[in-house]
C-alpha positions in Angstrom: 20.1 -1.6 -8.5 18.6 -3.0 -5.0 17.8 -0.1 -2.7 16.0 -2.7 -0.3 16.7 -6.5 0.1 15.2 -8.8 2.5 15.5 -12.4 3.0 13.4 -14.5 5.0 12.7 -12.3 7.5 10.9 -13.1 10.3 10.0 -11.4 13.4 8.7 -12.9 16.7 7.1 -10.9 19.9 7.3 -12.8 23.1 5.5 -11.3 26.3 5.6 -13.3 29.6 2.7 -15.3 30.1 1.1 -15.0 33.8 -1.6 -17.8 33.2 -0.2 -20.0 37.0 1.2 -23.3 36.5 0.3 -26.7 37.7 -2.0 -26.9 40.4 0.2 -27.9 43.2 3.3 -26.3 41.6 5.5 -24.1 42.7 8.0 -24.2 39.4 5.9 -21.0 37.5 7.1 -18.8 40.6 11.1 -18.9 39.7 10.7 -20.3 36.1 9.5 -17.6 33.2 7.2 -18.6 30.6 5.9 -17.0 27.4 3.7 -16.8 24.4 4.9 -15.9 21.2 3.0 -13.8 18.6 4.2 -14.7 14.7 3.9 -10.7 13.4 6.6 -11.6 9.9 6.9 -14.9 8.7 9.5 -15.1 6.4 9.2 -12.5 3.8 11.8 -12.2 1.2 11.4 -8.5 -0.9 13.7 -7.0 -3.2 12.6 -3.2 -4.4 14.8 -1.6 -6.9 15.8 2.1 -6.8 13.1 4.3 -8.7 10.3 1.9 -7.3 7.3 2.9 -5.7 5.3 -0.2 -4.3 2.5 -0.2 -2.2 2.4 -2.6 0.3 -0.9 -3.4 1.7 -2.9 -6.1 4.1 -5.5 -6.0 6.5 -5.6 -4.3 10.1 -2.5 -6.4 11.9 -0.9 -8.3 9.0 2.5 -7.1 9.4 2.7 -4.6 7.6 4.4 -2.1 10.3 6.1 -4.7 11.5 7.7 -5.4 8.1 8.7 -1.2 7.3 10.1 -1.1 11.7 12.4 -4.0 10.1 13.7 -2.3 7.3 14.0 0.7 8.9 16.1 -0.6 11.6 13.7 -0.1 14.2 13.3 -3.5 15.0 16.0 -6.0 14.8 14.9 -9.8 13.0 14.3 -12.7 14.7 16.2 -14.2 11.8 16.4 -13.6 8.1 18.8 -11.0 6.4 17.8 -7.1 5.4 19.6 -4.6 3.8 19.0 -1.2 2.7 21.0 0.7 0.5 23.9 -1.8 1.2 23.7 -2.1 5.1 21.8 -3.9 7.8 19.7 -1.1 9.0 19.9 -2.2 12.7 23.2 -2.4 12.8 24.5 0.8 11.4 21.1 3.1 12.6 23.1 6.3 12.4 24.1 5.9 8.6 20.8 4.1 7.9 18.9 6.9 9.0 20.4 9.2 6.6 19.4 7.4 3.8 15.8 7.1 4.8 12.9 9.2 5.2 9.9 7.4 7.5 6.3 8.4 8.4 4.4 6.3 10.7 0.9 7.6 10.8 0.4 7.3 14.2 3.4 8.4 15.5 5.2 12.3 15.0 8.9 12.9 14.6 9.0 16.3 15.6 9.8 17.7 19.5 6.6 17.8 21.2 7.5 21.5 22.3 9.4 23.3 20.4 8.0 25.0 16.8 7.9 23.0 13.6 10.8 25.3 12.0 13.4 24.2 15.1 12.4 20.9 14.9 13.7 21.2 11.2 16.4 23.4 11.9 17.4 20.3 14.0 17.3 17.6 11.6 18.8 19.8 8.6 22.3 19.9 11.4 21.7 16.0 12.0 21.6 15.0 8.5 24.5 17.8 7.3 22.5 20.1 5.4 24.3 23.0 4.3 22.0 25.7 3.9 21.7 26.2 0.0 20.1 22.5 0.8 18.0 23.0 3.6 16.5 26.4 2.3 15.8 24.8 -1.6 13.9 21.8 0.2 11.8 23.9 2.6 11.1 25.9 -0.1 9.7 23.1 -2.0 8.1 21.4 1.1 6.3 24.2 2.2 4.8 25.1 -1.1 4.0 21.2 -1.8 2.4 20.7 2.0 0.9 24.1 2.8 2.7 24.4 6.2 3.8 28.1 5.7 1.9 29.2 8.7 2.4 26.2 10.7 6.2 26.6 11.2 6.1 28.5 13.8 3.8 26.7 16.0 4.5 23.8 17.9 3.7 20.1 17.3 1.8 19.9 20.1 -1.1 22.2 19.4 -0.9 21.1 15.7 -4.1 19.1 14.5 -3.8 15.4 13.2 -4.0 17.1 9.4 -1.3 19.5 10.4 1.2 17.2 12.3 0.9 14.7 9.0 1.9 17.7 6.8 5.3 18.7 8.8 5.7 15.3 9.6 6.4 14.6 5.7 8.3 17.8 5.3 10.6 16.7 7.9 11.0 13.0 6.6 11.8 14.5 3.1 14.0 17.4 4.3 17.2 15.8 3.2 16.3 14.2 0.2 16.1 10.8 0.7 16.6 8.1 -1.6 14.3 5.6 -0.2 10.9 6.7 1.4 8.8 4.3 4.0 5.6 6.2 4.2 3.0 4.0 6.9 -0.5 5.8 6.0 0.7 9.3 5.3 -2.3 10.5 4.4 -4.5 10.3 8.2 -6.4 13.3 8.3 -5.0 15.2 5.2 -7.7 16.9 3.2 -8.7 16.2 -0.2 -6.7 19.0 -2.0 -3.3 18.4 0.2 -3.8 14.5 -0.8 -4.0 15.3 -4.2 -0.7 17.6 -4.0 1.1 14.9 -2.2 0.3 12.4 -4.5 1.8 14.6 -7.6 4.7 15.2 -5.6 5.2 11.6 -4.3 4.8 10.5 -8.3 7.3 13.5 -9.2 10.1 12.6 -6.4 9.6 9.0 -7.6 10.1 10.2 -11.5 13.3 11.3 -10.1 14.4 8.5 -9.0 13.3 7.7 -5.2 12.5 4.9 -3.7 9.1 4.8 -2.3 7.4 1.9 0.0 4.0 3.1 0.6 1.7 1.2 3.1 -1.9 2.7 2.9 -5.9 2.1 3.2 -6.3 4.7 0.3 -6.8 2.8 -2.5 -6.5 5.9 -4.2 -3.4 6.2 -3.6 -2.5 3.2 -4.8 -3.4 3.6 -8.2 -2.0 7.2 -8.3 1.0 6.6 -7.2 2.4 2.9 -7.1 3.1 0.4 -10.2 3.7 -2.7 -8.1 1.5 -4.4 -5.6 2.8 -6.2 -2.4 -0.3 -8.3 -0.7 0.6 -9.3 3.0 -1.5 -11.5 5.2 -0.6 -13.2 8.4 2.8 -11.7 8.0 3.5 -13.6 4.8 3.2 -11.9 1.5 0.7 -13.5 -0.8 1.2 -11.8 -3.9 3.5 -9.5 -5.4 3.0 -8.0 -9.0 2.9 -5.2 -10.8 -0.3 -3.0 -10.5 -1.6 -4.0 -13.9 -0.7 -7.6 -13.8 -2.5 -8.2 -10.0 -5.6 -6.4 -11.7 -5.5 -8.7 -14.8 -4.6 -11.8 -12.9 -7.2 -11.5 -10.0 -10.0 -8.9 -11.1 -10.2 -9.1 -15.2 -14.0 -8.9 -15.0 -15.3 -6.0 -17.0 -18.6 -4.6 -17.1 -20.5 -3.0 -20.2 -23.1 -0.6 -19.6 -25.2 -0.1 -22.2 -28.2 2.8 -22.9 -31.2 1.8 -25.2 -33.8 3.1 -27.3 -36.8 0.7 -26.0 -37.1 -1.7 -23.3 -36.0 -5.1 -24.9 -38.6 -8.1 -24.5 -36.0 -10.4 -23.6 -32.1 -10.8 -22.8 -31.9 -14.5 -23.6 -30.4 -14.3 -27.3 -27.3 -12.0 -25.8 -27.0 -14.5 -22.6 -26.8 -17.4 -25.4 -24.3 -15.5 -27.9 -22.0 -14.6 -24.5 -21.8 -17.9 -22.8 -20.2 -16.9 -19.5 -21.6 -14.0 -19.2 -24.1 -12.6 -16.9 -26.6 -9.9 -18.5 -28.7 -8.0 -16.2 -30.9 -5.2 -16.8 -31.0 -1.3 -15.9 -32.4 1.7 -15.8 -35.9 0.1 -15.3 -35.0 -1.9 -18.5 -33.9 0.9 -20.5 -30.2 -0.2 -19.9 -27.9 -3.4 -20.0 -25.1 -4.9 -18.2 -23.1 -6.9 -19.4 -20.2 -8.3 -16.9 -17.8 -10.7 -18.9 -14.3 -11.8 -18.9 -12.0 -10.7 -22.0 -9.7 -13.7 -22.4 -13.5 -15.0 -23.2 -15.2 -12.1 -25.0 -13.8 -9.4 -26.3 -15.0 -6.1 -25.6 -16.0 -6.4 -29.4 -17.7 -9.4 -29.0 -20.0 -8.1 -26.9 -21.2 -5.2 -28.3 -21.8 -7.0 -31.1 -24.4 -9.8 -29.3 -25.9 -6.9 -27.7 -26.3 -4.6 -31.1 -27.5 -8.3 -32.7 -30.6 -8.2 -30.2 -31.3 -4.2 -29.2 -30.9 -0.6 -30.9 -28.0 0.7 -28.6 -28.0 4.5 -27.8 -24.7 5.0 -25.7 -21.7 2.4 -24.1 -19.2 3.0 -21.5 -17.2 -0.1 -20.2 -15.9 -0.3 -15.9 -12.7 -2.0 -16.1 -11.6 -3.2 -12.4 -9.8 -1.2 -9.5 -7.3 -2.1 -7.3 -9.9 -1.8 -4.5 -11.7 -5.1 -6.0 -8.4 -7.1 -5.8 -7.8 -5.3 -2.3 -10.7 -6.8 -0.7 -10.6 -9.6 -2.4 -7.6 -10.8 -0.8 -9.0 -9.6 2.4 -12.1 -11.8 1.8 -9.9 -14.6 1.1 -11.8 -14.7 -2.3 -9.0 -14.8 -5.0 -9.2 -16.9 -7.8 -5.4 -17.8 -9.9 -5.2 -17.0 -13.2 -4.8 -19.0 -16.5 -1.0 -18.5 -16.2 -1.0 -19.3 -12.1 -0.1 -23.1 -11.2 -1.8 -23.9 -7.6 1.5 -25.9 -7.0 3.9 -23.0 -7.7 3.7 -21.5 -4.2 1.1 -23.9 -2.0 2.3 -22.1 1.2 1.8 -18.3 -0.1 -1.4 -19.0 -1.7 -3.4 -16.3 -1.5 -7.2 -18.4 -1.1 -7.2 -19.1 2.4 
């Protein structure tokens, strides 16, 4: 089942331009010009209830652009969105209970009153009874660690501590779709790792989660599909494992050895390819190769053919290499990628 479908959407700012007209000219006075800024350019996305995708893209790609559309925030300049069956800006009040947002940036909660009546007010918006609203604080407040912050108020909360109320009071009702716009700003390592369990543990139950993020970390933890956007259009979109094996199937074999070999031709010749480089002061080889080439197999084998090998561990890629990547415009298709398939989304620019 679709939780979120969207359709060509696109979204165009315009802000009056004040450059003066012709010389001579006295038109610019009484007529209004302006420039037009292309932020999302016709993305279509479908995301399927239980799915938690992370959707990522350099500094001003589009990427809060895209979640202000989907959460109703913004309205399209054209296309077609709808979430959980409606068009978010057009039915805010129901679409809003069906959504939990974070924008990093930005807090939810009233500036001046405590964190607890700020939640006391959303658990009355959304209908809580309170067997509801108690079992989710409960749970919130042991997950986030904001026990003895309910009682202060959001404006004398640090960025760490405003983050950690602000996701207790975007979960509070239990939503089933969750737009999370880096959560994680100024969150410690051990809250991080506790909202990541309970992100993958609400997720397991079957929420909805679009996460955009520069914690790659996250990524990995959390997300099994992988939403690349660049100049507002998306340039890939893939499960986590298929990006990785698409765009970074490189791995690298380390290997410890007895002696210092006398040369690393005979492995270069056997792994033709491949690119052998020493360590260690020569008391260690890598080997970076590709496995639809060599297999993992294969090389240890050249390598035991030439040296006495002591010890092995093999670096398979991270999300982070495909990440910047993309960012340095430095993808490569796959075997199984036609160039012709998509020639406006392609992600080499």
């Amino acid at each position: 089942m679709a939780r979120i479908e969207a359709d060509d959407l696109r979204k165009v700012f315009r802000s009056p331009d004040k450059r003066p007209g012709l010389a001579g000219s006295l038109r610019h006075l009484v007529e209004r010009r302006y420039s037009e800024k292309v932020a999302v350019d016709g993305i279509s996305l479908r995301v399927d209830e239980g799915e938690a995708v992370a959707y990522v893209g350099p500094n001003g790609a589009g990427k809060s652009t895209t979640i202000k559309l989907l959460t109703g925030i913004l309205v399209p300049t054209s296309g077609e969105v709808r979430v959980n069956g409606i068009v978010p800006h057009r039915n805010r009040v129901e679409n809003a209970r069906g959504i939990g947002v974070v924008f990093g940036q930005r807090t939810s909660l009233w500036w001046d009153l405590a964190v607890r009546d700020s939640l006391e007010l959303l658990r009355d918006m959304h209908g809580l009874s309170t067997a509801e609203y108690w079992a989710n604080l409960d749970r919130l407040v042991e997950m986030l660690g904001i026990g003895d912050l309910l009682s202060s108020t959001a404006r004398r909360l640090s960025l760490g501590q405003r983050m950690r109320a602000d996701l207790a009071a975007a979960l509070l009702h239990d939503p089933p779709i969750v737009y999370l716009d880096e959560p994680t700003i100024g969150l410690d390592i051990e809250v991080k790792d506790r909202l990541r369990a309970f992100l993958r543990q609400i997720v397991a139950e079957g929420t909805t989660l679009v996460l955009t993020t520069h914690d790659l970390g996250e990524i990995e933890d959390v997300c099994s599909r992988l939403v690349i956007i660049d100049h507002g259009r998306i340039v890939h979109d893939g499960g986590l494992r298929q990006v990785i094996e698409t765009y970074a199937r490189e791995r690298v074999m380390h290997v410890d050895l007895a002696a210092r070999p006398v040369s690393l031709a005979g492995i270069a010749t056997r792994l033709a390819g491949a690119t052998v480089i020493e360590e260690r002061d020569g008391l260690g080889v890598a080997v970076t190769f590709d496995p639809l080439a060599h297999t993992a197999g294969d090389v240890l084998t050249a390598i035991q053919a030439e040296l006495q090998v002591v010890d092995l561990r093999i670096k398979e890629p991270a999300i982070e290499d495909v990440v910047r990547r993309v960012y340095a415009g430095q993808l490569i298709p796959g075997p199984d990628d036609s160039p012709d398939d998509s020639p406006d989304d392609s992600p080499v620019r």
